[in-house]
LUMDRENDO-638894 format. One record per residue: residue number from 1; z, x, y of N, C-alpha, C in turn. Coordinates in Angstrom, 1 decimal. Example, Ala and Ser with C-alpha at 12.3 -4.5 7.8 and 13.67 -1.06 7.14 Angstrom:
! residues 2
+-----+--------+--------+--------+--------+--------+--------+--------+--------+--------+
:   n :    n_z :    n_x :    n_y :   ca_z :   ca_x :   ca_y :    c_z :    c_x :    c_y :
+-----+--------+--------+--------+--------+--------+--------+--------+--------+--------+
:   1 :    7.8 :   13.2 :   -5.7 :    7.8 :   12.3 :   -4.5 :    7.8 :   13.2 :   -3.3 :
:   2 :    7.1 :   12.8 :   -2.2 :    7.1 :   13.7 :   -1.1 :    7.9 :   12.9 :    0.0 :
+-----+--------+--------+--------+--------+--------+--------+--------+--------+--------+
***
This chain:
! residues 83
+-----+--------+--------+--------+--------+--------+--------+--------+--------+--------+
:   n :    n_z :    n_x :    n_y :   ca_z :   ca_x :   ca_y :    c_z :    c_x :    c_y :
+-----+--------+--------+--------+--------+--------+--------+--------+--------+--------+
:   1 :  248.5 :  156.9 :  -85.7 :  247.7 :  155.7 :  -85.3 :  247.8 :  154.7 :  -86.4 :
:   2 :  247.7 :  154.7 :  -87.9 :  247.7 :  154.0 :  -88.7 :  249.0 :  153.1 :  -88.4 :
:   3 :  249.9 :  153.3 :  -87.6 :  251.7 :  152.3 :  -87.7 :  250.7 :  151.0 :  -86.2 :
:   4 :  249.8 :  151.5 :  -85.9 :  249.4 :  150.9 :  -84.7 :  249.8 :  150.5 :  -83.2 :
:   5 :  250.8 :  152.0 :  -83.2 :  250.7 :  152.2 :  -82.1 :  250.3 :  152.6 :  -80.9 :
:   6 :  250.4 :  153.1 :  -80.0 :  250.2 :  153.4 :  -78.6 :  250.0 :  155.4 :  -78.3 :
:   7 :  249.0 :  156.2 :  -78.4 :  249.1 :  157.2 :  -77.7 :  248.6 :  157.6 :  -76.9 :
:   8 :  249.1 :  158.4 :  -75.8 :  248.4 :  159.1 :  -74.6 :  248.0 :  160.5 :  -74.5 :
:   9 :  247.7 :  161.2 :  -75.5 :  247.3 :  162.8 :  -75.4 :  246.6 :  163.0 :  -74.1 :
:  10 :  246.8 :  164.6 :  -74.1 :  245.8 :  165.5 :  -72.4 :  244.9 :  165.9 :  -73.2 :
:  11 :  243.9 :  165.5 :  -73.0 :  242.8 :  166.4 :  -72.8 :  242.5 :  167.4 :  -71.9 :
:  12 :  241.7 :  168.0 :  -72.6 :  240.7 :  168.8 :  -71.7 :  240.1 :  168.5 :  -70.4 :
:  13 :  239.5 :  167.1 :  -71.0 :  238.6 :  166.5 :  -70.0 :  239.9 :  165.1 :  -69.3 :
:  14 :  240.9 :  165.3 :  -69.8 :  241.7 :  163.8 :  -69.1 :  242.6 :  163.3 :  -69.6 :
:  15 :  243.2 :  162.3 :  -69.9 :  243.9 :  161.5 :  -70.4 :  243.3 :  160.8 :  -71.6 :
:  16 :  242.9 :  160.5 :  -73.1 :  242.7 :  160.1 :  -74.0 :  243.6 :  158.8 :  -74.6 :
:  17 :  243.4 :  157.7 :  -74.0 :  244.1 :  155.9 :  -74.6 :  243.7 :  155.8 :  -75.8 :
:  18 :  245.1 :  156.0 :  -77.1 :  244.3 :  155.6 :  -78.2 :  245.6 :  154.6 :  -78.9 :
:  19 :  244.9 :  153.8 :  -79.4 :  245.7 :  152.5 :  -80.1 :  245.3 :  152.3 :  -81.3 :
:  20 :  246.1 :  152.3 :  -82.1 :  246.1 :  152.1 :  -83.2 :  246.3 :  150.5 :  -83.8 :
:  21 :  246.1 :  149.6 :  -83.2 :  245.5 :  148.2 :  -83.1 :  245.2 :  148.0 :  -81.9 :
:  22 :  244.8 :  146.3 :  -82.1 :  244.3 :  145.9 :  -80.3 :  244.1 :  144.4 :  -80.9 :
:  23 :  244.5 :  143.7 :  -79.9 :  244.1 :  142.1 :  -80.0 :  245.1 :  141.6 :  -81.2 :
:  24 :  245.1 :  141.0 :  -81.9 :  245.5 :  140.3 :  -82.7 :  245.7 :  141.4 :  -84.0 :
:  25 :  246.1 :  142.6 :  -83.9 :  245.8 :  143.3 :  -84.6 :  244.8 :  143.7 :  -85.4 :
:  26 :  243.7 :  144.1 :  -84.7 :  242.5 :  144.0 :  -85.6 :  242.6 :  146.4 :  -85.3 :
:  27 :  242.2 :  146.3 :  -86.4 :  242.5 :  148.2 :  -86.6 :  240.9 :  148.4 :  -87.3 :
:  28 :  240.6 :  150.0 :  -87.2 :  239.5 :  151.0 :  -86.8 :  239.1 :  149.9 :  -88.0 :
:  29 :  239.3 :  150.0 :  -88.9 :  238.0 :  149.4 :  -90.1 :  237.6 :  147.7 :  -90.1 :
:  30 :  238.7 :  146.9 :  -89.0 :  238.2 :  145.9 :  -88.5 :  237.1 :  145.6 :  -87.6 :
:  31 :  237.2 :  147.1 :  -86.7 :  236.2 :  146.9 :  -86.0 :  234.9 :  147.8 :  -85.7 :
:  32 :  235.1 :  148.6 :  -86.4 :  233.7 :  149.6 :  -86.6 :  232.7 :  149.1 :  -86.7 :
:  33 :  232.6 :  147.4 :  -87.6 :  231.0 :  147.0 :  -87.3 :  230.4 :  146.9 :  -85.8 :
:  34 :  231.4 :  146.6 :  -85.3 :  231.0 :  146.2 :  -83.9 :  231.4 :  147.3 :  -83.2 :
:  35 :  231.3 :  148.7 :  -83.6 :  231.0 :  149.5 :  -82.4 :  229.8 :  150.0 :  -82.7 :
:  36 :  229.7 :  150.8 :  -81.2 :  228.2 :  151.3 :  -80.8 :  228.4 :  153.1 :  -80.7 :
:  37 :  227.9 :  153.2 :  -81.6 :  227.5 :  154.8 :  -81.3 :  227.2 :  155.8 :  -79.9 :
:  38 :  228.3 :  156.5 :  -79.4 :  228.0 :  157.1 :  -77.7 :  227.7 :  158.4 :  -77.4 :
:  39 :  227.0 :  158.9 :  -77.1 :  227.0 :  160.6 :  -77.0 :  227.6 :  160.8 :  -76.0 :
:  40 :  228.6 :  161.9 :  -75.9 :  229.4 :  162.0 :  -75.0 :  229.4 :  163.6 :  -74.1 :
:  41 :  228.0 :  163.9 :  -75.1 :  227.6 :  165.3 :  -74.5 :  228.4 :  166.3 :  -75.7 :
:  42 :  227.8 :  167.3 :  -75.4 :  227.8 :  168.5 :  -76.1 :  228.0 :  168.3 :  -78.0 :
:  43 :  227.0 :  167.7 :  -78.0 :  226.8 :  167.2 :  -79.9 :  228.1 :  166.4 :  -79.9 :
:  44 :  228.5 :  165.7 :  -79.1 :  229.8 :  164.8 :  -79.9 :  229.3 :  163.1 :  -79.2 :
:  45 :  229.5 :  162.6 :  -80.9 :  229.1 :  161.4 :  -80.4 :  230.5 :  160.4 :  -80.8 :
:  46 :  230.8 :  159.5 :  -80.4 :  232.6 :  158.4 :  -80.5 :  231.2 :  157.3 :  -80.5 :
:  47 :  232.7 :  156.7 :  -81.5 :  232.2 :  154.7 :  -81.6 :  233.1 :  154.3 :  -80.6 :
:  48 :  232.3 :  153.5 :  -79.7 :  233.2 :  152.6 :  -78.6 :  232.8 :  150.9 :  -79.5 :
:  49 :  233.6 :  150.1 :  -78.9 :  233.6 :  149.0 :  -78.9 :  232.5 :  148.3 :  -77.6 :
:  50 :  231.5 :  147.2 :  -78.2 :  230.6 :  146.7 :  -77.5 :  231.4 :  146.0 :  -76.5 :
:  51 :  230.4 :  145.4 :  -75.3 :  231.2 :  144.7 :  -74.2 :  231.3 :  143.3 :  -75.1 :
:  52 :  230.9 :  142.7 :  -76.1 :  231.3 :  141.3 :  -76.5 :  232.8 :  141.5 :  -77.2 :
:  53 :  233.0 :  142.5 :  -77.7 :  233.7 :  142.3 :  -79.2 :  235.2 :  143.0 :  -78.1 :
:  54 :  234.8 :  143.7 :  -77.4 :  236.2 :  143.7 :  -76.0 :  236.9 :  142.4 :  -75.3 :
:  55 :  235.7 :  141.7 :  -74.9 :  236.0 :  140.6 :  -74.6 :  236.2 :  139.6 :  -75.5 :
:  56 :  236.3 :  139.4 :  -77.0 :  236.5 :  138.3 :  -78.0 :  238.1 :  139.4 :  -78.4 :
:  57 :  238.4 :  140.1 :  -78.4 :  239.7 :  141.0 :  -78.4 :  240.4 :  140.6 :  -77.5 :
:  58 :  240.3 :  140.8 :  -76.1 :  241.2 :  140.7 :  -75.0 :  241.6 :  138.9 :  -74.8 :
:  59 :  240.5 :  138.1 :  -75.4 :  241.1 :  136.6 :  -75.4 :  241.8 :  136.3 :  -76.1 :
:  60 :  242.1 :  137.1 :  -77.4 :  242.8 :  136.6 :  -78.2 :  244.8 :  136.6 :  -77.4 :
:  61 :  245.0 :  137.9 :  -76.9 :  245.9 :  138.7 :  -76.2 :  246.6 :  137.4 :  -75.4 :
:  62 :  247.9 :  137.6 :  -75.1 :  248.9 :  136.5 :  -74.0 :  248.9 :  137.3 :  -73.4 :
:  63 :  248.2 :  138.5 :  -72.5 :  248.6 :  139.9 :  -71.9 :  247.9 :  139.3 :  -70.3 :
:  64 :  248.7 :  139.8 :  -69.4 :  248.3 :  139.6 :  -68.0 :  247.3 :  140.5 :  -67.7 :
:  65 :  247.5 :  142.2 :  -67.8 :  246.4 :  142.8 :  -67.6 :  244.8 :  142.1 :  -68.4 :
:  66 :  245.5 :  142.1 :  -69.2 :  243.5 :  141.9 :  -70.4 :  243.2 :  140.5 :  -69.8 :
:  67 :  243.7 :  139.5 :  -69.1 :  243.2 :  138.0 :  -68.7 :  242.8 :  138.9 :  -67.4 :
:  68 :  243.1 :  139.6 :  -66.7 :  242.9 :  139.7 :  -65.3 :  241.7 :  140.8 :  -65.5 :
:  69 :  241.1 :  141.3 :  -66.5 :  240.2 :  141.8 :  -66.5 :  238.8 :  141.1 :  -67.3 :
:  70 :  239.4 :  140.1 :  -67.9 :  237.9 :  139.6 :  -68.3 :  236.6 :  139.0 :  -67.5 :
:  71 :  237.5 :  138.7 :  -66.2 :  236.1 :  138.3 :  -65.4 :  235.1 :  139.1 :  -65.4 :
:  72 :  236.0 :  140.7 :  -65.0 :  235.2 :  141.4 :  -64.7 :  234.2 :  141.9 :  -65.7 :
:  73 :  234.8 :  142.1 :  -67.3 :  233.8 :  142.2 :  -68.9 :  233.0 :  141.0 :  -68.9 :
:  74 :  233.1 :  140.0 :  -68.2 :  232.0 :  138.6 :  -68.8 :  231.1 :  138.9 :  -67.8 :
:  75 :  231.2 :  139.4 :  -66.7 :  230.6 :  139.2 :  -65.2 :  229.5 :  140.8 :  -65.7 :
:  76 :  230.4 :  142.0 :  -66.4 :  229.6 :  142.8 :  -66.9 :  228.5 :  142.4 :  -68.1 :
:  77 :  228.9 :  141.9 :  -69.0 :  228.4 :  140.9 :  -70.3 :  226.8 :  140.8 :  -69.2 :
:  78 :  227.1 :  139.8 :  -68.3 :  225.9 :  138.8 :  -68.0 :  224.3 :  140.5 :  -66.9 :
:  79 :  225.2 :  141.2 :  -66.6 :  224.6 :  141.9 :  -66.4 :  224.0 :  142.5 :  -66.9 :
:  80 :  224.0 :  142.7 :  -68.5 :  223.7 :  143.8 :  -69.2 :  222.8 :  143.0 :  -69.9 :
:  81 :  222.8 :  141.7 :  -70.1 :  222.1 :  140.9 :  -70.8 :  220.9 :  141.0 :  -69.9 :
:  82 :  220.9 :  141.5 :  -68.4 :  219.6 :  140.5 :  -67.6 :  218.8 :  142.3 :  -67.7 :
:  83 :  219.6 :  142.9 :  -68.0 :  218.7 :  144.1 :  -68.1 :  217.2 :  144.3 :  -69.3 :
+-----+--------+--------+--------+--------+--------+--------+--------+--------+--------+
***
């Protein structure tokens, strides 16, 4: 992961997406401030990335998928705010 690339391991539980950058190249010590602590069950807890700091990532991107999914993260954004 440090060359910042692309891997797909099996899990146990699934398929595991792990990138070794994202966006404009921004990598794990760029963005740790901005993740959120997740319990994932059984004493294991992962940093995910908040819904803002996904969507300030995927704008940066000329990528079709990540434009065709930000409605959906801003549209989530506004939801999570009214909670």
């Amino acid at each position: 992961m440090a060359s910042g690339g692309h891997d797909l391991p099996i899990t146990r539980l699934g398929p595991l997406d792990l990138l070794g950058s994202v966006g404009n190249s921004h990598d794990f010590p760029d963005l740790l401030p901005h993740a959120i602590a997740m319990d994932v069950g059984e004493g294991t807890t992962i940093q995910v990335l908040g819904v803002e700091t996904v969507i300030a990532v995927k704008e940066e991107t000329d990528d079709d998928k990540d434009r065709a999914v930000l409605l959906i993260l801003r549209r989530t954004l506004e939801e999570l705010r009214r909670e």
